[in-house]
Structure formats: C-alpha cells, structure tokens
PASEBA-1860 file (N, C-alpha, C; in nm, 3 decimals):
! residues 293
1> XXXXXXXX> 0.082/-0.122/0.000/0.000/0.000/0.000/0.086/0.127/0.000 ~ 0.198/0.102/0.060/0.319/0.231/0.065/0.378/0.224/-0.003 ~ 0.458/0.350/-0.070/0.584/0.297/-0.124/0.692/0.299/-0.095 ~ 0.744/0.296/0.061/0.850/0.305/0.150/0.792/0.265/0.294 ~ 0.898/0.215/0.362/0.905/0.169/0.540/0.813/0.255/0.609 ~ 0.684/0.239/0.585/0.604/0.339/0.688/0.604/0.328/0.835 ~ 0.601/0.212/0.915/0.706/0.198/1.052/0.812/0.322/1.053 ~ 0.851/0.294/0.978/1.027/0.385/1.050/0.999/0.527/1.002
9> XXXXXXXX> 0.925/0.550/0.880/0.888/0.726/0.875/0.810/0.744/0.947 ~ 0.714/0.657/1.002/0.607/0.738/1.105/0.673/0.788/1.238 ~ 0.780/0.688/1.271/0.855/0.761/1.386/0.931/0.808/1.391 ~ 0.967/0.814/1.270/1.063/0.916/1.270/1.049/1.081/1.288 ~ 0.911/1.062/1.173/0.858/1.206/1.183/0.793/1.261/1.315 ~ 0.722/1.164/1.427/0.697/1.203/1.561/0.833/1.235/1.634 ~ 0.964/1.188/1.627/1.021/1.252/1.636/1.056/1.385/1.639 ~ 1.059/1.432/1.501/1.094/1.544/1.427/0.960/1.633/1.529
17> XXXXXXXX> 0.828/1.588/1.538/0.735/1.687/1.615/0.725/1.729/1.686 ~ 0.810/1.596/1.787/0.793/1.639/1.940/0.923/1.728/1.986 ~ 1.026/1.705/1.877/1.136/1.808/1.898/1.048/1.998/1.875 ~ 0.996/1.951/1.790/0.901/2.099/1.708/0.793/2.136/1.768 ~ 0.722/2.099/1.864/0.603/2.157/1.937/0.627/2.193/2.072 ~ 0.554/2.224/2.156/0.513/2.253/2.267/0.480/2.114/2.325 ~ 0.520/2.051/2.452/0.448/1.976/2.503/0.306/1.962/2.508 ~ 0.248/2.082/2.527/0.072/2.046/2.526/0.038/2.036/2.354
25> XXXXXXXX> 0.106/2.083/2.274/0.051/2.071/2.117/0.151/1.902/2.071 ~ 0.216/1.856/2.147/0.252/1.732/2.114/0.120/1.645/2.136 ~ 0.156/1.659/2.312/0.048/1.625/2.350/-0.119/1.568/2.265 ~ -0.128/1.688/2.236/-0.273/1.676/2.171/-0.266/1.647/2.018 ~ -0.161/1.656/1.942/-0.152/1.603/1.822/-0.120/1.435/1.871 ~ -0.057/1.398/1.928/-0.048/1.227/2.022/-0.132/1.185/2.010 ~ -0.225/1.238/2.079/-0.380/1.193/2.102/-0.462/1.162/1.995 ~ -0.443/1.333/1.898/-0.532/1.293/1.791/-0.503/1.168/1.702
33> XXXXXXXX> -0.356/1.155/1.661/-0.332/1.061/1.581/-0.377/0.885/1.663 ~ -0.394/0.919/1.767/-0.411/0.767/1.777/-0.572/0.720/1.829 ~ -0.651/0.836/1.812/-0.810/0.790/1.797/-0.843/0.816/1.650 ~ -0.743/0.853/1.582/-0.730/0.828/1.417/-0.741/0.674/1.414 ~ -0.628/0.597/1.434/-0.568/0.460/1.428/-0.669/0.385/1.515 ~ -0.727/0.419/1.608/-0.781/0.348/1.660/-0.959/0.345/1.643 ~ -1.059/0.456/1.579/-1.145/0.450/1.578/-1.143/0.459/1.442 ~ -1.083/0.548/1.371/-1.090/0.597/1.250/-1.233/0.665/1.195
41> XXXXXXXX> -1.257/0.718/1.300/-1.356/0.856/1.306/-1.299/0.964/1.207 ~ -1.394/0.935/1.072/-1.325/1.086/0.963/-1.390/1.197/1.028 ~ -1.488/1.159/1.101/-1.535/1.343/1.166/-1.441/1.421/1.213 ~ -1.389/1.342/1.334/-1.306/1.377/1.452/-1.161/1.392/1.366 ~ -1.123/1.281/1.301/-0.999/1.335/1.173/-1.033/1.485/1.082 ~ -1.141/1.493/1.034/-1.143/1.603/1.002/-1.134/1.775/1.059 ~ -1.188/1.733/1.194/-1.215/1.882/1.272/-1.030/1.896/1.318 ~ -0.977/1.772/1.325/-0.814/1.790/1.356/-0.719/1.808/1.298
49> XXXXXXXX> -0.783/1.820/1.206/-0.703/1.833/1.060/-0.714/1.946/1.004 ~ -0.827/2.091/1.053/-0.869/2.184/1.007/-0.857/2.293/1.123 ~ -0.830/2.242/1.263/-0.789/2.289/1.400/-0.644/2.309/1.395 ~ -0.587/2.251/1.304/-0.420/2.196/1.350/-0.353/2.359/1.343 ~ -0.344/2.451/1.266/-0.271/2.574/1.310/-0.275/2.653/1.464 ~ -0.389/2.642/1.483/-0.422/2.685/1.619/-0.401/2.587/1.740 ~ -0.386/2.474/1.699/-0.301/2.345/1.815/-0.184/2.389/1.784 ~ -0.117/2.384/1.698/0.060/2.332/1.697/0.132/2.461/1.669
57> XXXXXXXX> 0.042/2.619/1.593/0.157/2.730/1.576/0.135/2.726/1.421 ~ 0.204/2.771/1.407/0.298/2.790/1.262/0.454/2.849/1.275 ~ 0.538/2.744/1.325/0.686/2.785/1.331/0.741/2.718/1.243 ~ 0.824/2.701/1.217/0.933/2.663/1.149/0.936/2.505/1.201 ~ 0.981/2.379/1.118/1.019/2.235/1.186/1.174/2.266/1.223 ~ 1.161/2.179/1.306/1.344/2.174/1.363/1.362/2.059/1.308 ~ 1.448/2.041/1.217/1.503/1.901/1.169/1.641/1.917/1.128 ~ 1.699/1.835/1.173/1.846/1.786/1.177/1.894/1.722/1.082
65> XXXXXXXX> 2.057/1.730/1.033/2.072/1.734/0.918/2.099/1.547/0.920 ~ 2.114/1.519/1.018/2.104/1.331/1.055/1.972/1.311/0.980 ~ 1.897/1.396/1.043/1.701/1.280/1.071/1.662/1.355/0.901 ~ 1.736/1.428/0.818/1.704/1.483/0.675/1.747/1.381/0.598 ~ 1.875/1.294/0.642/1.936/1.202/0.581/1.858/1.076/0.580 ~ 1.810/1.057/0.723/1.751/0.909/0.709/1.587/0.906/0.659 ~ 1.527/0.999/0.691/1.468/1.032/0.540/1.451/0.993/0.426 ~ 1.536/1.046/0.389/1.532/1.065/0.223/1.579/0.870/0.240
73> XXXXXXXX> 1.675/0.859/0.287/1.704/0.663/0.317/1.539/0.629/0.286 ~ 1.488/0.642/0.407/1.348/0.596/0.388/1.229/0.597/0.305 ~ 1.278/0.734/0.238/1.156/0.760/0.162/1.252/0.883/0.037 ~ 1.251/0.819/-0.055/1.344/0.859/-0.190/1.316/1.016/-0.200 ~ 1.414/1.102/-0.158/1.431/1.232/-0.181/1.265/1.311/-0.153 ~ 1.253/1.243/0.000/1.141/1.355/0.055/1.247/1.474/0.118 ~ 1.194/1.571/0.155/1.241/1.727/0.177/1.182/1.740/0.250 ~ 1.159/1.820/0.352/1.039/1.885/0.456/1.108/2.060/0.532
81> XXXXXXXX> 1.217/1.994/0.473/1.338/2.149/0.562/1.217/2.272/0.483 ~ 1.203/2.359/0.558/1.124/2.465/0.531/0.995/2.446/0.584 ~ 0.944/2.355/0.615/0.807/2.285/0.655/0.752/2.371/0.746 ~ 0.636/2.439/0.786/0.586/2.470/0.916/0.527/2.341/1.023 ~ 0.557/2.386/1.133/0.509/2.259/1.201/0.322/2.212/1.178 ~ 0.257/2.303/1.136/0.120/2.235/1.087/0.110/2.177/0.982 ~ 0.203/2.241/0.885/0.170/2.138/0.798/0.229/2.012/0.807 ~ 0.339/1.995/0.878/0.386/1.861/0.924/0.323/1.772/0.987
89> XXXXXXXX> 0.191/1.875/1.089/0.166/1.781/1.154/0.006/1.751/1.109 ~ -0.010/1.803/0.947/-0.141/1.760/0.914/-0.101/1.607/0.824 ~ 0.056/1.639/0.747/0.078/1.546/0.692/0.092/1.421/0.787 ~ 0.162/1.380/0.906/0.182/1.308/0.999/0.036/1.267/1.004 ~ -0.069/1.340/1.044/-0.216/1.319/1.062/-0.245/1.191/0.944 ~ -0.248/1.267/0.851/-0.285/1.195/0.734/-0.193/1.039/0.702 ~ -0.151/1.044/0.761/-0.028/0.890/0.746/-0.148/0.829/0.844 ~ -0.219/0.892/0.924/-0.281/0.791/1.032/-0.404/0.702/1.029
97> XXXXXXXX> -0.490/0.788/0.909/-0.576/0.726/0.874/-0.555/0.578/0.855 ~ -0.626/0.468/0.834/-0.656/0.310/0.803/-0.597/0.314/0.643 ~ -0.564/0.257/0.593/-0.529/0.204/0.442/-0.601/0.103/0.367 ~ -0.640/0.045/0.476/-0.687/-0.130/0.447/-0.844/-0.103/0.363 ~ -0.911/-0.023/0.414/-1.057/0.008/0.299/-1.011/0.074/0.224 ~ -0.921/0.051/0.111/-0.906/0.151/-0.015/-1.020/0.272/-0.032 ~ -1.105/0.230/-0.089/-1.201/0.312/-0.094/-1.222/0.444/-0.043 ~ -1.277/0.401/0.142/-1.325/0.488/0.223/-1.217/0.574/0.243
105> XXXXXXXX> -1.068/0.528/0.191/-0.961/0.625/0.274/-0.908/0.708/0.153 ~ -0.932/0.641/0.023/-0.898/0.804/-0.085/-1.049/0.864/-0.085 ~ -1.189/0.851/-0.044/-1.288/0.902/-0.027/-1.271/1.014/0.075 ~ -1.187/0.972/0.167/-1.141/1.086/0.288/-1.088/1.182/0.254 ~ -0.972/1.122/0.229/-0.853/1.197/0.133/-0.909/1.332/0.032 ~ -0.995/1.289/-0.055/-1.065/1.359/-0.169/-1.121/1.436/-0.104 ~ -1.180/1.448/-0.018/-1.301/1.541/0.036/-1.219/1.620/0.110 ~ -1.085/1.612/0.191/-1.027/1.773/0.205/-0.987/1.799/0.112
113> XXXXXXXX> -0.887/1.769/-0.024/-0.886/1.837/-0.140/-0.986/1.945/-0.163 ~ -1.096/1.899/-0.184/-1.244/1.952/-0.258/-1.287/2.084/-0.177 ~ -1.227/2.044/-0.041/-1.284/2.125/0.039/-1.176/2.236/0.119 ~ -1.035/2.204/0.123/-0.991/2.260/0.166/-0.920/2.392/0.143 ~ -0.889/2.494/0.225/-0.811/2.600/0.215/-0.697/2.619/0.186 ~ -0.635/2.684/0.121/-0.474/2.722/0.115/-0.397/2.651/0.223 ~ -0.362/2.648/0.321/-0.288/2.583/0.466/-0.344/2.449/0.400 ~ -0.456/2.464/0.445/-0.437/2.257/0.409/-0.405/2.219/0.282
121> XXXXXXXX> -0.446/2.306/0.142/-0.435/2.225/0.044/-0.225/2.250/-0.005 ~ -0.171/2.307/0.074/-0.062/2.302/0.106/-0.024/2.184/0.194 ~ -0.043/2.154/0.258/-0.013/2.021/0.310/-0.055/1.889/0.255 ~ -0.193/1.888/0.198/-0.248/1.832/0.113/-0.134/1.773/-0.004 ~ -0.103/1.807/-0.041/-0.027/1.833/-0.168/0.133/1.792/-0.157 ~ 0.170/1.863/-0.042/0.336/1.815/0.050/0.303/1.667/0.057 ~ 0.205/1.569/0.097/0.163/1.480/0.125/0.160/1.327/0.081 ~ 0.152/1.415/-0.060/0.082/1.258/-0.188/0.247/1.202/-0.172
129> XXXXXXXX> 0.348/1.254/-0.179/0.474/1.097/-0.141/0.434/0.978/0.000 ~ 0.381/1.045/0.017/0.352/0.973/0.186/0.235/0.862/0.177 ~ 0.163/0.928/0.080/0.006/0.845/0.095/-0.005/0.703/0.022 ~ -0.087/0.608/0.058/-0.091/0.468/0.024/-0.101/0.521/-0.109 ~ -0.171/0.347/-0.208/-0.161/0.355/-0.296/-0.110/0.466/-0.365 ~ -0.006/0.497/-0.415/0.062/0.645/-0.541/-0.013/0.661/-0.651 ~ -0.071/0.550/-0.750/-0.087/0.559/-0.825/-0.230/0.650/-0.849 ~ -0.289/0.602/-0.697/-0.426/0.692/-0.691/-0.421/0.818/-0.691
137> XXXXXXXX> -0.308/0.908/-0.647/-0.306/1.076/-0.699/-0.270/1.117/-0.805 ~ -0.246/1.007/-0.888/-0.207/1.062/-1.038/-0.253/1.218/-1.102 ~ -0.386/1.183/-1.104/-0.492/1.302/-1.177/-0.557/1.413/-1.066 ~ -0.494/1.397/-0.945/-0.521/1.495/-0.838/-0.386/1.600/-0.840 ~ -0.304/1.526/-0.868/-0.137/1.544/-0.857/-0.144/1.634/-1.020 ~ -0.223/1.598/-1.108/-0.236/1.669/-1.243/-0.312/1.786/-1.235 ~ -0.413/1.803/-1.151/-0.510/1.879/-1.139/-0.436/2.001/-1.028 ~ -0.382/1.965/-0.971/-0.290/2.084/-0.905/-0.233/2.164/-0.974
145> XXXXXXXX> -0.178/2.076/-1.049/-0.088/2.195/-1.134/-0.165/2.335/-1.199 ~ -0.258/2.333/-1.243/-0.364/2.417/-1.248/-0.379/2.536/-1.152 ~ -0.335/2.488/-1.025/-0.363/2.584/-0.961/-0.328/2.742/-0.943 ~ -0.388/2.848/-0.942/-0.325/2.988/-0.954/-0.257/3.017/-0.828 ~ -0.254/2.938/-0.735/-0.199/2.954/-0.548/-0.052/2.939/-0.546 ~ 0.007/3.029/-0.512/0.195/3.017/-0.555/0.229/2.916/-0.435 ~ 0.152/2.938/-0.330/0.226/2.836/-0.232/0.142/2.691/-0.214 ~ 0.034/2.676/-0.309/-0.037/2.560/-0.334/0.052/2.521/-0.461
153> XXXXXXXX> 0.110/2.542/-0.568/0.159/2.516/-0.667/0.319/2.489/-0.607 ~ 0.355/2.561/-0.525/0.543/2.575/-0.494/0.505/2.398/-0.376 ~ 0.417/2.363/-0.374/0.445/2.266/-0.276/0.425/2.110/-0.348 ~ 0.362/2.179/-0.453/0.355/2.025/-0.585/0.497/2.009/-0.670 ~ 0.519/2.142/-0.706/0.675/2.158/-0.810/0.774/2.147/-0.740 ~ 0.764/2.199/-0.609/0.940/2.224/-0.543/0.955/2.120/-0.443 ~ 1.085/2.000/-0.471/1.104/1.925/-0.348/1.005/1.858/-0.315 ~ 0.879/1.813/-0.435/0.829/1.711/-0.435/0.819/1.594/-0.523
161> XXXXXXXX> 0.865/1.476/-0.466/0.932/1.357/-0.553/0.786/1.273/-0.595 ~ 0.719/1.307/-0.562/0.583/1.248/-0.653/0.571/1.326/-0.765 ~ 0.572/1.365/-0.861/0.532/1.413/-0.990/0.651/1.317/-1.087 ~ 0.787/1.362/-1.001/0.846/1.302/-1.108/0.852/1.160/-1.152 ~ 0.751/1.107/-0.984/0.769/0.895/-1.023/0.644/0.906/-1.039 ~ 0.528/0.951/-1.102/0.404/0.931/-1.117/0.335/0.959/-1.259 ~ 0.405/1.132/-1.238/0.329/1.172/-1.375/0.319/1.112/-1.523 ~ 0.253/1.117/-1.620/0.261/1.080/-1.708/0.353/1.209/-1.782
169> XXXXXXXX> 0.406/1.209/-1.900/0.536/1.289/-2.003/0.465/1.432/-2.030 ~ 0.332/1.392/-2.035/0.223/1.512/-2.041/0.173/1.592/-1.954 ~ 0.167/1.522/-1.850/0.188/1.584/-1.690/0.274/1.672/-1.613 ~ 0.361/1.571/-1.669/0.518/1.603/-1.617/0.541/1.762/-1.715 ~ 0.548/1.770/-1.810/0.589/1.845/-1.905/0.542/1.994/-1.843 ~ 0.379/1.957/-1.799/0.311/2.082/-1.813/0.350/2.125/-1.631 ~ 0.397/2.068/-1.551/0.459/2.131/-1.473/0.520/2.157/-1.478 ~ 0.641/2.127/-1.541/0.759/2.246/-1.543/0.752/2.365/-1.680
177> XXXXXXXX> 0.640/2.374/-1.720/0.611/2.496/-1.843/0.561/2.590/-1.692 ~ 0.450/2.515/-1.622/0.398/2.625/-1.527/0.484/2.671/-1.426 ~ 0.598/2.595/-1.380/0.706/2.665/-1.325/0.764/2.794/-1.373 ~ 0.802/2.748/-1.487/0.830/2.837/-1.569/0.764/2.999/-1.591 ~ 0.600/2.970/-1.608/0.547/3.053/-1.618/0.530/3.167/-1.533 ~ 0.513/3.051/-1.387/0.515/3.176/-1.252/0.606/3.155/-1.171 ~ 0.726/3.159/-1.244/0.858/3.207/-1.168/0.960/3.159/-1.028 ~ 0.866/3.015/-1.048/0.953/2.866/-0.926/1.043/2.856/-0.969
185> XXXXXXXX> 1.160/2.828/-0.899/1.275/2.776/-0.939/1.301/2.663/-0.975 ~ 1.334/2.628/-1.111/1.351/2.533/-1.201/1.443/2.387/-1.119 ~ 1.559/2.438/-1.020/1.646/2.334/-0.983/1.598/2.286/-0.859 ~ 1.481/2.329/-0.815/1.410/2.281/-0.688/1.293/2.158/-0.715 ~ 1.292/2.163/-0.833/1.159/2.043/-0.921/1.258/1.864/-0.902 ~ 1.206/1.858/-0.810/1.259/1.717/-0.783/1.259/1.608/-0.945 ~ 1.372/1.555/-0.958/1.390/1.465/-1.114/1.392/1.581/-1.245 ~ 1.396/1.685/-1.218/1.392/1.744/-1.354/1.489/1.717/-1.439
193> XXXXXXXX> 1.618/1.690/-1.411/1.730/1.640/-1.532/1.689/1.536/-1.565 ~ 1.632/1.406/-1.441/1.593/1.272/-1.510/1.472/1.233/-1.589 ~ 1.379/1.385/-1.591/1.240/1.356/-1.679/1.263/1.451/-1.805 ~ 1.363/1.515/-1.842/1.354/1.586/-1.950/1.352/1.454/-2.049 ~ 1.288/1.540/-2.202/1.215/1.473/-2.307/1.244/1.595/-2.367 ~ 1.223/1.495/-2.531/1.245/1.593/-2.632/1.122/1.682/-2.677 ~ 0.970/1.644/-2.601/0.860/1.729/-2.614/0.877/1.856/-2.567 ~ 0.961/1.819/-2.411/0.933/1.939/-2.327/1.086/2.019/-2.400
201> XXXXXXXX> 1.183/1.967/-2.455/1.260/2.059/-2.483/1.206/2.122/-2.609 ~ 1.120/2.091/-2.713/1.111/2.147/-2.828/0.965/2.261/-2.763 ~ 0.867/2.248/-2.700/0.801/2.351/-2.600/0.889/2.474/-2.552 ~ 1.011/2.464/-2.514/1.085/2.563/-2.434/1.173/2.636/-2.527 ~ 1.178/2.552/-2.648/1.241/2.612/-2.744/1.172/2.734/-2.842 ~ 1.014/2.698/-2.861/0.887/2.726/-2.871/0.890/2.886/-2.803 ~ 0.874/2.891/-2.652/0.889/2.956/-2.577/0.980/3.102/-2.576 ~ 1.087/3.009/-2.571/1.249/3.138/-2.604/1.176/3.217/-2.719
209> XXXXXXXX> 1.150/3.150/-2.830/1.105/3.283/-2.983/0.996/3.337/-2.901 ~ 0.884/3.278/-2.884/0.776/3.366/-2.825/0.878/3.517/-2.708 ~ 0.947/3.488/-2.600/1.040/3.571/-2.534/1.064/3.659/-2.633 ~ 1.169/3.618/-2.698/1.255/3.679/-2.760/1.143/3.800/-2.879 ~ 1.098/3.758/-2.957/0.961/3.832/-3.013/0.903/3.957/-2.956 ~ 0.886/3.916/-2.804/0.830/3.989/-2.770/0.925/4.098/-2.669 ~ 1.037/4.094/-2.642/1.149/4.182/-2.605/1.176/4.170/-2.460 ~ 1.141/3.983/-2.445/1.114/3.979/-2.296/1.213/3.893/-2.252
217> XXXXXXXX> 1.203/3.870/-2.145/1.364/3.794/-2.065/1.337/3.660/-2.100 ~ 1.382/3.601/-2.083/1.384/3.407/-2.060/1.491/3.356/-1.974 ~ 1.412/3.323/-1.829/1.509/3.238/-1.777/1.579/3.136/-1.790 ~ 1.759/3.181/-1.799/1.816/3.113/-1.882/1.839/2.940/-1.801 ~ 1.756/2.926/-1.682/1.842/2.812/-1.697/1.720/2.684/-1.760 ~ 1.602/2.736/-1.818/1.540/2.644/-1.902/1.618/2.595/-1.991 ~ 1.722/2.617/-1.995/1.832/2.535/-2.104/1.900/2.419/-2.085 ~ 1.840/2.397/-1.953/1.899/2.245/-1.906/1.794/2.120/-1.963
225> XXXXXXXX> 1.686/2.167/-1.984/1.602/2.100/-2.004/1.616/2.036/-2.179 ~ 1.686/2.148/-2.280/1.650/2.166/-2.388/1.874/2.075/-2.407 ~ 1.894/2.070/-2.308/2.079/2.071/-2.345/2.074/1.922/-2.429 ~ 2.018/1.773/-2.365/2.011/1.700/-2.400/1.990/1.659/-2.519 ~ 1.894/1.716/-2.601/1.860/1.780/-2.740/1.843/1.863/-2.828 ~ 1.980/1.923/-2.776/2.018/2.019/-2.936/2.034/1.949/-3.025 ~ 2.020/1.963/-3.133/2.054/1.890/-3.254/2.033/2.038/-3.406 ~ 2.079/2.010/-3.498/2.104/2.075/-3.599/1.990/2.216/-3.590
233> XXXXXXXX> 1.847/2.116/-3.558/1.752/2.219/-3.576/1.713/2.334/-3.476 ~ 1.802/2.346/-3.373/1.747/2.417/-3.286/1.885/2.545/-3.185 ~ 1.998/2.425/-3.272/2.125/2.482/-3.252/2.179/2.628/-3.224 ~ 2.099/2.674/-3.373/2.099/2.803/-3.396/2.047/2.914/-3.283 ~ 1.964/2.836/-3.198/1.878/2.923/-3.050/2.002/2.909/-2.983 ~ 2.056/2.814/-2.970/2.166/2.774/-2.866/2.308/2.892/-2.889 ~ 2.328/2.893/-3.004/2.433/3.030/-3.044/2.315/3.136/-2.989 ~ 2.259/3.143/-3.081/2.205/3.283/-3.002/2.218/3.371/-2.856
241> XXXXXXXX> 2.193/3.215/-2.761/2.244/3.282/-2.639/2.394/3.282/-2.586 ~ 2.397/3.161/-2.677/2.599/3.163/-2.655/2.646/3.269/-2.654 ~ 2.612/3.365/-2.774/2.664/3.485/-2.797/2.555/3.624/-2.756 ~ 2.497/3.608/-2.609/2.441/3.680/-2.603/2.507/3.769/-2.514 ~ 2.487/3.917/-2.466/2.560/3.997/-2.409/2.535/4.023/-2.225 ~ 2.400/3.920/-2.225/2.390/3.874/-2.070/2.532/3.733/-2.026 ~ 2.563/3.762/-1.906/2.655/3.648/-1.843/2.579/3.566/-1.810 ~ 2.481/3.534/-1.792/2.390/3.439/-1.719/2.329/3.341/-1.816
249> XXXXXXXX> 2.296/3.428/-1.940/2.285/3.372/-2.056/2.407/3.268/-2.123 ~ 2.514/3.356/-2.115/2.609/3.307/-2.216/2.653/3.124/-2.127 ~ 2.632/3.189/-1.993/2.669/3.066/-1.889/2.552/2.951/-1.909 ~ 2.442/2.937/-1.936/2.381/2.874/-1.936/2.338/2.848/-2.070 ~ 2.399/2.919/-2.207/2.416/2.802/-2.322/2.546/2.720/-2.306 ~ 2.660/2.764/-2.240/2.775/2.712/-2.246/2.752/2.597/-2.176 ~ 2.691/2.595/-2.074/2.650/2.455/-1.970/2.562/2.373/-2.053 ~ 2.473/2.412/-2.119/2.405/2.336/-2.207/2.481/2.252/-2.344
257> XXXXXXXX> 2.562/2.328/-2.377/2.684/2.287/-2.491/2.751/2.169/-2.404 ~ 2.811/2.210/-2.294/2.911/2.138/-2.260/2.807/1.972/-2.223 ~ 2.745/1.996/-2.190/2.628/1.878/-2.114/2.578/1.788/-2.260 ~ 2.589/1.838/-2.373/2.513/1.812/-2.510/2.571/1.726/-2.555 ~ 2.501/1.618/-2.584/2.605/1.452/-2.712/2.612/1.557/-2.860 ~ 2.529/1.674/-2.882/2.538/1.727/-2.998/2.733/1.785/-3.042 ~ 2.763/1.708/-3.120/2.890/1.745/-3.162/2.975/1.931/-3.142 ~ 2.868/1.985/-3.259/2.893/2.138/-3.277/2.875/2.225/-3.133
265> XXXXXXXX> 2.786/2.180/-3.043/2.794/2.254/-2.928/2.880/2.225/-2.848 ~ 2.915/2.080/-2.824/3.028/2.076/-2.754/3.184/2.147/-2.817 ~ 3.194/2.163/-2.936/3.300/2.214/-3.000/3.307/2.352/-2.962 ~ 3.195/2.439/-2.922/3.172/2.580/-2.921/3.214/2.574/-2.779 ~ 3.187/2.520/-2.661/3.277/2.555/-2.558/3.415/2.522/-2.569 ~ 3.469/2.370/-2.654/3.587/2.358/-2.651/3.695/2.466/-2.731 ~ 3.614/2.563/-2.794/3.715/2.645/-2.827/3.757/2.772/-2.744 ~ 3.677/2.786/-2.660/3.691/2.867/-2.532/3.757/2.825/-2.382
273> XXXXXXXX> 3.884/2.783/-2.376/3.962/2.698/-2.344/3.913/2.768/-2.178 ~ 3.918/2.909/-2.141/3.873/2.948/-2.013/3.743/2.972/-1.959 ~ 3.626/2.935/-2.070/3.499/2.904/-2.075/3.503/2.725/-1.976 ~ 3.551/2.621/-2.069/3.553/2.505/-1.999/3.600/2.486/-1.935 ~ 3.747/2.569/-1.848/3.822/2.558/-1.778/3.719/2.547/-1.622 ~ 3.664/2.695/-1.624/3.535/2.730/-1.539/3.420/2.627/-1.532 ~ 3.381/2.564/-1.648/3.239/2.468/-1.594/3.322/2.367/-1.559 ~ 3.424/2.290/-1.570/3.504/2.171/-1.523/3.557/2.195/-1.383
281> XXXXXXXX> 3.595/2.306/-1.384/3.622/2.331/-1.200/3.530/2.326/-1.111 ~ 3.404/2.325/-1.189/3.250/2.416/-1.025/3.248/2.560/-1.041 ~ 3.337/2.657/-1.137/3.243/2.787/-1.096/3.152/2.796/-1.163 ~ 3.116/2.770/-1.295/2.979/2.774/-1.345/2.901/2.664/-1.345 ~ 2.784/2.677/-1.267/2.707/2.526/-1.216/2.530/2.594/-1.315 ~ 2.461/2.485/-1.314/2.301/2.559/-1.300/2.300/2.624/-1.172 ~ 2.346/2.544/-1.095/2.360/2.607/-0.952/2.380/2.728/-0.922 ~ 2.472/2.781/-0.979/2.530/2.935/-0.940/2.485/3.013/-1.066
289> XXXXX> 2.418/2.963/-1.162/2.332/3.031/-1.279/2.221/3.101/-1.231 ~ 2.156/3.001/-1.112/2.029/2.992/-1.079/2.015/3.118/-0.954 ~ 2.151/3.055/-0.904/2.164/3.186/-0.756/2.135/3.301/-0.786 ~ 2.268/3.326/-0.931/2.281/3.453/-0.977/2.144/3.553/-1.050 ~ 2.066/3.480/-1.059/1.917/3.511/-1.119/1.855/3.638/-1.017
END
C-alpha cells in the first residue's frame, strides 16, 4: 500500500514533532493521531485536521541534518526542511488514517482536497509521497498543477518527488512549463534532469522565440532542459544565447553545450579553453546560474 518503510517514517517524523512543538501541542496532536488509528472517526480526523494551526503554531520544523538524511534513506528524496510545524503535523495526521478500505480512505482523502483551504491544500499536496496507494493521486497530482496559489503550486513543483515517479510525459511536461510561467525555481523540481524529453525541450524552445519576439527575458536556466537535445535544428537558439551579451545567458548556453552529445555545441565551448576551464572546476554550475538570477 506504501511505497517506503512506513514503521520507521512514522517515527521518525513524531520525532521530528515532538522536537518541534510545545508539550501540550505534542500532546494533543499524540492523542489525535491515535483515535485516528484506533477509531478511525473521519469526523473527529477532520475537525483535527482543520484545527491543527491553532493546536501546533505555525513555526518553522526543527530538523536535523542526521534525521534529513535518514529520510530521504526511507523515503526517496522527501524534503520537509522549510516545513511549518502544521503542515507537518497535518501530513503526519494523514499517514494515520486506516489504508486497508481503499475506498473509504482516498474518499477521505478527496473530500479535504475539494474542500480545503490554502494551509491545508498546502499540506495536502506536501503529502501525496507519503500516501498509500501512489498511483491513486495521479490526476489529483495533475489537477494541481492548475492551480493559480503560488504556495499551493510551490508545494507540488518544489522538493516534491511524486510528480516526477508518477506523472505521465504530459503531466510532467506541463509542470515544469507552469514553473516556468510563474517564476519557481527550475532546480528545486525534484527529477527534472531525469524527466527531460524531447517534447518538453522542443516547448521551451517554442517559448524562447515567443520571449525573444516579444522583447522579454527568458530564464536562462530552461536550457537544461533543452541541453540534452540540441541537434542541428534548434542549434541556432543555442548560439544565439551563446553569444548573447547577458553572463547568465552566455553561462547557461555554455552549460548546455558542454552537457550536449550534440557534436557542434560541444565544440563551441571547446574552443573557449577558459569558458571550460570554469564549468570543469564548479564555478559555473546551473547552480550558481540559478543563484545569480
């Protein structure tokens, strides 16, 4: 029903809570989760699940760079650093529900979606790595993306490893166009080097002329996406920024050249002997492309 050691993340993350709350908001998140498990009352799950800012705060999680590690061990490149403690402790909530009635428990599930507010549908959303069956948020996990909410959308795109093991190429694609669109940071999209495709690079390529047309910027490091497949026909975009008179630009066709099986682009950094000198050492990364933004 999981797709990782739910034993060892569940305690781990009570851990992580009881370091992060107040004794009386431990306390009473304790409680709630285990007349979850034990009655599995969706009423009483629900009113605790919609109470939880005003039980636990909204601070910051305290998590340690140990309990970040065993983590991600446990559960393939989950993130939570930045987390407020409610939404941690709605997601924790939601681990508590029963699994065993398929049904009744994405029926649960669905109905705070449908119903919930910004705070929850932010946690909501932080969530779907955690939740049984995966395959069942597919088209919930699609339907987010949609959303106009920067911090309902920044919690599906950024540092969340469900889109990239779920989505379908069409899915996938159209979240990182909407990244794109409203201005998330591209290197925070959990798998994005390992889901690029030649759809989504010939889209972004698409894109740049639309930019460029219209006398407008393009963040250059959509070029990581497009590096894998340069080829003859699209090359010519790739000079373009090679030789463009932004540094950020020129750095992020050169990273794209250098990264490229395409012959001619790799030749165009190799003739810039202190161009490759720099991406082979670490000073020019996407990384420090991205900073510099």
């Amino acid at each position: 029903m999981f797709a990782y050691d739910f034993d060892r993340l569940n305690i781990l993350l009570e851990s992580v809570l009881q370091k992060s709350l107040t004794p009386e908001s431990w306390k009473w998140l304790r409680d709630a989760g285990k007349a979850v498990r034990a009655n599995d009352d969706i009423a009483k799950f629900n009113i605790a699940f919609v109470a939880m800012p005003r039980k636990t705060g909204k601070n910051m999680v305290t998590v340690s760079a140990g309990a970040e590690r065993e983590m991600k061990g446990l559960r393939k490149d989950l993130h939570i650093k930045g987390w407020t403690v409610d939404q941690l402790s709605r997601v924790w909530l939601l681990m508590q529900l029963k699994p065993e009635d398929k049904e009744r428990y994405i029926a649960a599930i669905e109905n705070l979606f449908m119903n919930g507010e910004m705070g929850e549908l932010v946690a909501l959303y932080a969530s779907i790595p955690l939740l049984a069956y995966p395959e069942s948020w597919r088209k919930r996990c699609a339907e987010g993306i949609r959303s106009n909410i920067g911090q309902v959308l920044e919690s599906i795109i950024c540092n969340n490893p469900y889109p990239a093991e779920q989505l379908d190429e069409a899915a996938w694609n159209q979240l990182v166009l909407k990244a794109i669109f409203t201005g998330k940071p591209l290197l925070e999209i959990t798998g994005l080097r390992e889901r690029r495709n030649p759809n989504l690079a010939q889209s972004l390529v698409d894109y740049a002329h639309e930019r460029w047309a219209a006398h407008r910027e393009l963040n250059p490091v959509v070029w990581i996406c497009v590096s894998p497949f340069i080829v003859s026909a699209n090359f010519s975009d790739i000079q373009h920024v090679f030789h463009s008179e932004d540094p950020l630009e020129r750095d992020a066709a050169a990273l794209a050249c250098y990264e490229s099986p395409y012959e001619p682009a790799r030749k165009m950094v190799d003739r810039d002997e202190n161009l490759k000198r720099d991406i082979q050492s670490g000073k020019i990364t996407w990384e420090a492309v991205a900073e510099r933004l």
